[in-house]
C-alpha positions in Angstrom: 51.0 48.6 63.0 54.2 47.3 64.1 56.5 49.2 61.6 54.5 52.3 62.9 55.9 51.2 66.5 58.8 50.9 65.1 59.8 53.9 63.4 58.5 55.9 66.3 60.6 54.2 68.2 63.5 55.1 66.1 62.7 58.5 66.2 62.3 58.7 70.5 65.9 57.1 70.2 67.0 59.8 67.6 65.5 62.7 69.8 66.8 60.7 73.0 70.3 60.9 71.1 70.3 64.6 70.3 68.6 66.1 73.8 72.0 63.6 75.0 74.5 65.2 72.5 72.8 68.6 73.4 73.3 68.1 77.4 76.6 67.3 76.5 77.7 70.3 74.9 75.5 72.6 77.9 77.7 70.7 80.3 81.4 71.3 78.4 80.2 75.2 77.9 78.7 75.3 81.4 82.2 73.8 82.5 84.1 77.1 80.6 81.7 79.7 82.1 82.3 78.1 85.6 85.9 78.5 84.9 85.9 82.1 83.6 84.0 82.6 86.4 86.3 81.7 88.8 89.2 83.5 86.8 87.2 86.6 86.7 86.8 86.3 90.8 90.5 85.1 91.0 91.5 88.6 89.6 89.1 91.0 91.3 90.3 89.9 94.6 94.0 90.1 93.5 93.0 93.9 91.9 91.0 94.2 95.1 94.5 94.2 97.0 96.2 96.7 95.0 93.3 99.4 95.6 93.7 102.2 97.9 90.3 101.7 100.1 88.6 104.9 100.2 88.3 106.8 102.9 84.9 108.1 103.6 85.4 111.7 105.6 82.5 111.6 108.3 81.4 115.0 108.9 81.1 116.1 112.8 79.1 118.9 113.3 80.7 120.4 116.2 84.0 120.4 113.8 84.4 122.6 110.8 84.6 121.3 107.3 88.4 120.0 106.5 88.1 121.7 103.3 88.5 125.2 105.4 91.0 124.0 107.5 93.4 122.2 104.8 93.2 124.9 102.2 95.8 127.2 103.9 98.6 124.2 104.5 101.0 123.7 102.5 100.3 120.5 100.2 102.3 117.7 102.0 105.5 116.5 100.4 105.9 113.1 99.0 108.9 110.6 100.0 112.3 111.8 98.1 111.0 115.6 96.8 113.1 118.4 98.2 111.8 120.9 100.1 111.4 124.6 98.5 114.5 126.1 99.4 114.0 129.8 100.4 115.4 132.9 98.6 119.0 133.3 100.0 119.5 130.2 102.4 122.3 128.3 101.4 121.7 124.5 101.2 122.3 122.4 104.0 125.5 121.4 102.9 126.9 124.1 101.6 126.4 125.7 105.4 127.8 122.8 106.7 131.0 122.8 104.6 131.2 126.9 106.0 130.9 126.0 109.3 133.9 123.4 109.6 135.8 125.8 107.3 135.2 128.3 109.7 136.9 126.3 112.9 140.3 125.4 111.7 140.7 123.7 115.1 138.1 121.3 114.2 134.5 121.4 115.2 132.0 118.1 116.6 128.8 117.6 114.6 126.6 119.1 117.3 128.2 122.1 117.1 127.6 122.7 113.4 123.8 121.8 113.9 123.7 124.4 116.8 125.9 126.7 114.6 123.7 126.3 111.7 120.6 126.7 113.5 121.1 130.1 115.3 123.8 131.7 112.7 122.4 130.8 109.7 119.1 129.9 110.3 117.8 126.4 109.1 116.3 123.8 110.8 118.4 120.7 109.5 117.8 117.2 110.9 120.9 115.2 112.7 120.8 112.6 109.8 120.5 114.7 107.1 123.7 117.0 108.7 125.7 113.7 108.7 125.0 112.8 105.4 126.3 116.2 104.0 129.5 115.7 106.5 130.0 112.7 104.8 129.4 113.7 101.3 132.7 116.4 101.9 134.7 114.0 103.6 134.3 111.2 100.9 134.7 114.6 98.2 138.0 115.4 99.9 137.1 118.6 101.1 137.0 117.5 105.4 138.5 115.3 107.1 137.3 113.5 110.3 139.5 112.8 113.5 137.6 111.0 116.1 134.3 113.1 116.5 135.7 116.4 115.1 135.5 117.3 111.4 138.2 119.1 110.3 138.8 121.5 107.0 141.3 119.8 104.6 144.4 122.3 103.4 
């Protein structure tokens, strides 16, 4: 009866060893799925920040639909594209380059905006004016003296 103690005994220690080899080897693989885990939230927040939130269009009912209202506008422009230049309009700095021709006596920036505005027509922005000033002036073909711009011989 003792040697029937005994080997059951042996075999409780054997399963007590393998339930312990088997816990270990739950705990290492529990330890890689925690850490996946937390990689897997480390990059959906990261993603998360790069998203464009969407913007949920609440309808008002004493307001018609946007869809009515935005399909005759123009699509807007994005940052850098040119805007659609119109049959027969110079470009803004091709008028520009005219209009100092066209005072040999020298002309002030204002002057070509108000020039190029009610002669010619287009709308042009101070800053974008200057930029085509400059663009002759560093090309050679004006010159500025103070705050005139003058054509070059």
């Amino acid at each position: 009866m003792e040697s029937n103690a005994m080997a059951a005994l042996d075999k409780i220690g054997q399963e007590k060893q393998k339930i312990a080899h088997r816990l270990e080897r739950l705990d290492a693989e529990r330890g890689k799925l925690a850490e996946q885990l937390n990689e897997l939230e480390v990059a959906e927040r990261v993603l998360s920040r790069f998203e464009k939130p969407e913007r949920k269009e609440r309808h008002r009912p004493d307001r018609p639909a946007k869809a009515a209202a935005t399909a005759a506008k123009p699509t807007p422009r994005r940052r850098g594209q040119a805007a659609a230049k119109q049959p027969g309009q110079p470009s803004v700095s091709d008028a520009a380059l005219k209009a100092v021709q066209g005072h040999p006596q020298g002309v002030s920036a204002g002057d070509v905006l108000k020039q190029l505005s009610m002669k010619v027509g287009l709308s042009v922005r101070p800053n974008h004016l200057g930029v085509a000033l400059q663009r002759h002036r560093r090309a050679g073909r004006l010159e500025q003296r103070g705050s005139l711009w003058f054509p070059r011989p």
